[in-house]
Backbone bond lengths (Angstrom), bond angles and torsions (degrees), N, CA, C in turn:
res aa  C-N    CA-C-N  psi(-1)  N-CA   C-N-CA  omega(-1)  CA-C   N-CA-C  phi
1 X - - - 1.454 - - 1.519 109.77 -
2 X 1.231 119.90 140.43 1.402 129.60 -170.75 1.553 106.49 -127.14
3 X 1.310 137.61 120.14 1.660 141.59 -177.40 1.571 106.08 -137.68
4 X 0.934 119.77 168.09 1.752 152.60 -173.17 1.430 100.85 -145.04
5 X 1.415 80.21 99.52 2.086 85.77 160.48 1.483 101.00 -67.05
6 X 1.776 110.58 170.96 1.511 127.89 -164.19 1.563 80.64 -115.33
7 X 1.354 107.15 144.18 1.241 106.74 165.41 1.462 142.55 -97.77
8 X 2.156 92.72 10.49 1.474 88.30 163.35 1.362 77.53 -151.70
9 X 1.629 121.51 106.07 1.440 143.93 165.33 1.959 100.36 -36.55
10 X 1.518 128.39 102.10 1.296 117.30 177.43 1.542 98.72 -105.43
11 X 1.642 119.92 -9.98 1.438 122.90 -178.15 1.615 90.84 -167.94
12 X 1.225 86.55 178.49 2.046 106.30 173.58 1.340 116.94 -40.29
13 X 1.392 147.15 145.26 1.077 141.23 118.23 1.399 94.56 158.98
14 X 1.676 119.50 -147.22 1.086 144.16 -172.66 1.681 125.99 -135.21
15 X 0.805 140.03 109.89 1.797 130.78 -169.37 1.251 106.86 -41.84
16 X 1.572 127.03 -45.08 1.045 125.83 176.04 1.678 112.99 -137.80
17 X 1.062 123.00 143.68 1.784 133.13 151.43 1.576 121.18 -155.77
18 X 1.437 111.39 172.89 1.352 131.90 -166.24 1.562 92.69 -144.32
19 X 1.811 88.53 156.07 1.029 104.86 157.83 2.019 119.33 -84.95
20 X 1.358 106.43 -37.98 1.219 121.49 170.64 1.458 115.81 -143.33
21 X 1.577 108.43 148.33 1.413 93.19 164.79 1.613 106.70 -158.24
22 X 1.296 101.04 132.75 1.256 129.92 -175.76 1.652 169.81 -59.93
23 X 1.195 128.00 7.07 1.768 127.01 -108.09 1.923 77.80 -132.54
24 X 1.694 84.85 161.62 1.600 125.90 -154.93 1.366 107.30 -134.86
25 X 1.743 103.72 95.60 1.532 100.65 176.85 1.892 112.23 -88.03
26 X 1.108 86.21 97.42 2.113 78.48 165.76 1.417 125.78 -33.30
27 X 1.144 111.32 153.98 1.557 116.43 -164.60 1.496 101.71 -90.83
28 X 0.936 107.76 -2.06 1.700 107.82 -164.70 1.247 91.24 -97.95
29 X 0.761 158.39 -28.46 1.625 171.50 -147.30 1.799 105.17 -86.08
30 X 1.118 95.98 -31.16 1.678 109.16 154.25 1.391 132.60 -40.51
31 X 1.557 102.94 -56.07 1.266 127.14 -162.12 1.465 102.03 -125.77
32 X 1.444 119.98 28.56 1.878 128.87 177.94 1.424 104.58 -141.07
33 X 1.403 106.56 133.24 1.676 103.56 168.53 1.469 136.41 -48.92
34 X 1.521 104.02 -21.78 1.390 118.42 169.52 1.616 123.03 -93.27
35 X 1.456 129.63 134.73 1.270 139.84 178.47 1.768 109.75 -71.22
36 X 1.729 114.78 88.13 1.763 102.81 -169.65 1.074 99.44 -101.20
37 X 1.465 114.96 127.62 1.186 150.01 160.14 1.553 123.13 -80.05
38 X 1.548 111.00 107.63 1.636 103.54 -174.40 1.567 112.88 -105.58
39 X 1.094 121.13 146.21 1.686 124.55 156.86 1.591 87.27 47.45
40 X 1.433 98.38 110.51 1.228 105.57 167.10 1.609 99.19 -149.92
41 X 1.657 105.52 127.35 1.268 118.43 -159.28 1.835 102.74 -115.82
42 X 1.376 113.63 142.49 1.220 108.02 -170.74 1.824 106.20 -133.66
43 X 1.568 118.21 93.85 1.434 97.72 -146.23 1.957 99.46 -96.32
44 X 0.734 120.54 127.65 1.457 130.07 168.26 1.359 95.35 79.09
45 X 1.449 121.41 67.42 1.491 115.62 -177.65 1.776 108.53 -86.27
46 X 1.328 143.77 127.96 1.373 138.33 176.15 2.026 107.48 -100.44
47 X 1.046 116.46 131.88 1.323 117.60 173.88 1.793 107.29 -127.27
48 X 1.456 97.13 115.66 1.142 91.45 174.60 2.035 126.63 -123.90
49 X 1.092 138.45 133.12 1.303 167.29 -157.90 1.269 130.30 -125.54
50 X 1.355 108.89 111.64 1.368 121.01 -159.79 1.467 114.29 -157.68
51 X 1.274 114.84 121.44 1.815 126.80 -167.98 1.904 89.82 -118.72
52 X 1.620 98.38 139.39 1.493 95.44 172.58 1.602 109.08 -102.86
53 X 0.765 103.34 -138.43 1.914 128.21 -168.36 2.368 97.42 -61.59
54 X 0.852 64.69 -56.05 1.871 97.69 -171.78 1.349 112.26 -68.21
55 X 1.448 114.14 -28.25 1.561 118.95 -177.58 1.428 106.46 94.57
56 X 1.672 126.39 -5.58 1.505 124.33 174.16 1.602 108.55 -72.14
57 X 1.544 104.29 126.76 1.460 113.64 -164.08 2.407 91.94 -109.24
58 X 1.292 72.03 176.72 1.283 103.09 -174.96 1.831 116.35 -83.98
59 X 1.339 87.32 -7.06 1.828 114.80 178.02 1.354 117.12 -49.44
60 X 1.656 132.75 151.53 1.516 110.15 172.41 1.833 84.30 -98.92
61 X 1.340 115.29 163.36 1.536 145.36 -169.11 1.910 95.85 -107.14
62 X 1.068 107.15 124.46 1.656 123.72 -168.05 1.538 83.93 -100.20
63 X 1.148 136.64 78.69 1.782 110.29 -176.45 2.031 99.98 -84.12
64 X 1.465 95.03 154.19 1.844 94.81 -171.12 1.811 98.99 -89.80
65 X 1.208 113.49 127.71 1.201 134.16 166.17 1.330 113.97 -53.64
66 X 1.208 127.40 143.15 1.407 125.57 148.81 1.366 131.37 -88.83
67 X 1.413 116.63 129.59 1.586 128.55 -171.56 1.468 121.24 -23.40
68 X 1.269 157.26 124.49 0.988 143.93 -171.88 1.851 106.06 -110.93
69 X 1.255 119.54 -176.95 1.884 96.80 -160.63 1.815 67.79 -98.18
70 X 0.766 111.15 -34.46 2.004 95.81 -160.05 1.557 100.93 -88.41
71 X 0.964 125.58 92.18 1.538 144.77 -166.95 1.890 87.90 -55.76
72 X 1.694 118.15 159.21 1.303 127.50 -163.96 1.829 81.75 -86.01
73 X 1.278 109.80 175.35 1.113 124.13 150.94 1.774 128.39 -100.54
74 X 1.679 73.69 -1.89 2.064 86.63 -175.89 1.452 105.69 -116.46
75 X 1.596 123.36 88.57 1.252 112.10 164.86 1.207 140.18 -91.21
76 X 0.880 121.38 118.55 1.667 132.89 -138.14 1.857 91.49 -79.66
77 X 1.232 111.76 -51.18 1.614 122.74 172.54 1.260 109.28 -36.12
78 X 1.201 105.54 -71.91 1.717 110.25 -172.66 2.014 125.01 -68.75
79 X 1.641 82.22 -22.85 2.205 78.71 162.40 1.588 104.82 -84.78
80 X 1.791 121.78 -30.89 1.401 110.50 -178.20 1.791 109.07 -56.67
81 X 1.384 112.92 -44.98 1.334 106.07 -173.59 1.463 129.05 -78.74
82 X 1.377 117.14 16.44 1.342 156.10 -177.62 1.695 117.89 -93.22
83 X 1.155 87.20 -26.85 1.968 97.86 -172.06 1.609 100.45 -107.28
84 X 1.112 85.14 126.88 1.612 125.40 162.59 1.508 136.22 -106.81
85 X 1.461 120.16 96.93 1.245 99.15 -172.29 1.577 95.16 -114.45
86 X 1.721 116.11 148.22 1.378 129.04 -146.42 1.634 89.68 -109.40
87 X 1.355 115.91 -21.74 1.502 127.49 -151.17 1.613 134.50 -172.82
88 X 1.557 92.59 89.02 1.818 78.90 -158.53 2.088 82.28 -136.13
89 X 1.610 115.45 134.94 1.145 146.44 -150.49 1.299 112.96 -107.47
90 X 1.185 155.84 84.39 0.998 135.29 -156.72 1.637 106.70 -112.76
91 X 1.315 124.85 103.80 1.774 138.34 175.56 1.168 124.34 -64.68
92 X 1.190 142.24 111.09 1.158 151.66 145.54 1.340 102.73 80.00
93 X 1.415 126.39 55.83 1.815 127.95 178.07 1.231 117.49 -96.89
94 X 1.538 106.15 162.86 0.935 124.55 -169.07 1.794 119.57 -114.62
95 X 0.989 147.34 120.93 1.517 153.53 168.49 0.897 124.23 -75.16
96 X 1.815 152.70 139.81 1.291 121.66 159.58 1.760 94.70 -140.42
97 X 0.999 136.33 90.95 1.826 122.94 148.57 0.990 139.10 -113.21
98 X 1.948 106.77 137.37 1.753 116.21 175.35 1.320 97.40 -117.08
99 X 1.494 75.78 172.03 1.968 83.79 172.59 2.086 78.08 -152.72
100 X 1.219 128.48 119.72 0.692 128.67 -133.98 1.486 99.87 -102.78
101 X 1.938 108.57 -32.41 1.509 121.29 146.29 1.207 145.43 7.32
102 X 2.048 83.11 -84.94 1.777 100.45 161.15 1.197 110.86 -100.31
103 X 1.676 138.43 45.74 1.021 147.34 -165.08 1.790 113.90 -5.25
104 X 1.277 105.33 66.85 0.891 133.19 137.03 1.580 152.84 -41.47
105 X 1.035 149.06 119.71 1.619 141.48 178.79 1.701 108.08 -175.73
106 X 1.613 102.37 127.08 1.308 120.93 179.14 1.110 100.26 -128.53
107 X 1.633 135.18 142.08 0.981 142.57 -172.16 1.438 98.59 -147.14
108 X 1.922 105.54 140.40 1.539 99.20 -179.17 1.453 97.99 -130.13
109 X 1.502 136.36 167.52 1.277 134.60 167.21 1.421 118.84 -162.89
110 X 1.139 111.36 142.61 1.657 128.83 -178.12 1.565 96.40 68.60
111 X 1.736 114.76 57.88 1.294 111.93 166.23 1.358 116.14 -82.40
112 X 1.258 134.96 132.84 1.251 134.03 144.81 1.546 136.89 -74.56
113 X 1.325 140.70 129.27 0.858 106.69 -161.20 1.507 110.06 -154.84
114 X 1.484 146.25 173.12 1.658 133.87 -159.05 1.389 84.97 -174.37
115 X 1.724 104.36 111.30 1.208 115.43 169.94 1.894 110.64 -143.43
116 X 1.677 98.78 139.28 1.344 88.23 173.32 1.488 104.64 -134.01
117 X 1.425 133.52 151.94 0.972 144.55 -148.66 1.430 141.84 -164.71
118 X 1.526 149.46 119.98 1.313 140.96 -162.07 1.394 95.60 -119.57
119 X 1.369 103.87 137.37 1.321 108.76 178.32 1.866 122.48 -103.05
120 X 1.027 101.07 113.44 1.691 110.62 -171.48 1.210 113.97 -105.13
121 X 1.645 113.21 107.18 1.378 110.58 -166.80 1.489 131.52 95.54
122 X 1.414 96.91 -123.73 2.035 101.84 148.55 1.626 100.61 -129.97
123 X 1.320 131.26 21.75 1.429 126.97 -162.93 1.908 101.24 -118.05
124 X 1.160 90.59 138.49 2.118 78.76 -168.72 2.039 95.80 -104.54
125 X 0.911 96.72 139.09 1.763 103.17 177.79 1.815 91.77 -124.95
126 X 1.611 85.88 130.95 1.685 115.61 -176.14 1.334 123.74 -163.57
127 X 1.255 94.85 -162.01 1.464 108.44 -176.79 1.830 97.23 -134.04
128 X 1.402 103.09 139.20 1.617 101.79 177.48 1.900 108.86 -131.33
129 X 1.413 126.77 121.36 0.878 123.39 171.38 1.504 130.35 -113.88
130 X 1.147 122.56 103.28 1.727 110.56 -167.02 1.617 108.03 -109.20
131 X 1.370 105.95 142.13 1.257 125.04 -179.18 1.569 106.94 -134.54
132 X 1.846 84.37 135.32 2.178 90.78 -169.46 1.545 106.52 91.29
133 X 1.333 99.30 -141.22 1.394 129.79 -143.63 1.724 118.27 -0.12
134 X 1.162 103.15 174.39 1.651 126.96 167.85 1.358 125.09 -86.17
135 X 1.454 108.91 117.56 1.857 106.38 171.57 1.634 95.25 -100.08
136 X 1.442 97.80 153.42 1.759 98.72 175.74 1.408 79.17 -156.22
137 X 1.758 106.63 124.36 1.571 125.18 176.90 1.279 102.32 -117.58
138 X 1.262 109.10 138.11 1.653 112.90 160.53 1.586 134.04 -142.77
139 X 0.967 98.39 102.40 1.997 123.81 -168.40 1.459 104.45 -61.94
140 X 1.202 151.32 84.88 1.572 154.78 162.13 1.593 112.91 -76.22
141 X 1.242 123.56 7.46 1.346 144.12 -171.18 1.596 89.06 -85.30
């Protein structure tokens, strides 16, 4: 089992978990400027999302660092924009977001789903294909 604590608990759960999860780094990826990532399977993944009264979400906060004179040797920027994934599956998931404000709540389940994607920056550019599941929205506004 794989989870992501929320970093500000507004109800039960976890921001993110799986039942399993999966992934296949190519060997070539060694000897290529890009990090390739193959078949990466994510089985019963749950994502959950939640804004209260205030607009404080359940989100983690990226805060920007200030430069230090002895630069890291680990830049996290430059391996994110390195990864490529060609193929990643997502089985039988689950969705959940409120924002409690505009009393709001969408809930999705038994999504299927086939996405591949490069990540530029912190922003991911892809392709998303879903097959199956249930949306259930509900507007109290």
């Amino acid at each position: 089992n794989v989870a992501i604590a929320r970093r500000h608990a507004l109800s039960e759960g976890a921001l993110f978990s799986a039942k399993t999860l999966q992934a296949r780094v190519l060997l070539r990826s060694l000897i290529s400027r890009h990090i390739l990532i193959d078949d990466i399977l994510v089985d019963t993944p749950t994502v959950w999302i939640e804004f209260d009264e205030q607009g404080q979400s359940n989100l983690p906060v990226f805060e920007s660092k200030e430069e230090s004179e002895t630069p890291s040797r680990f830049d996290a920027k430059q391996i994110v924009e390195r990864l490529k994934f060609p193929d990643i599956r997502l089985v039988n998931g689950s969705a959940h977001f409120a924002h409690r404000a505009q009393q709001l709540t969408v809930d999705g389940s038994r999504i299927n789903a086939t996405l591949s994607a490069q990540l530029l920056g912190m922003m991911i550019h892809g392709n998303l294909a879903l097959d199956g599941g249930e949306i259930e929205y509900q507007d109290r506004g």
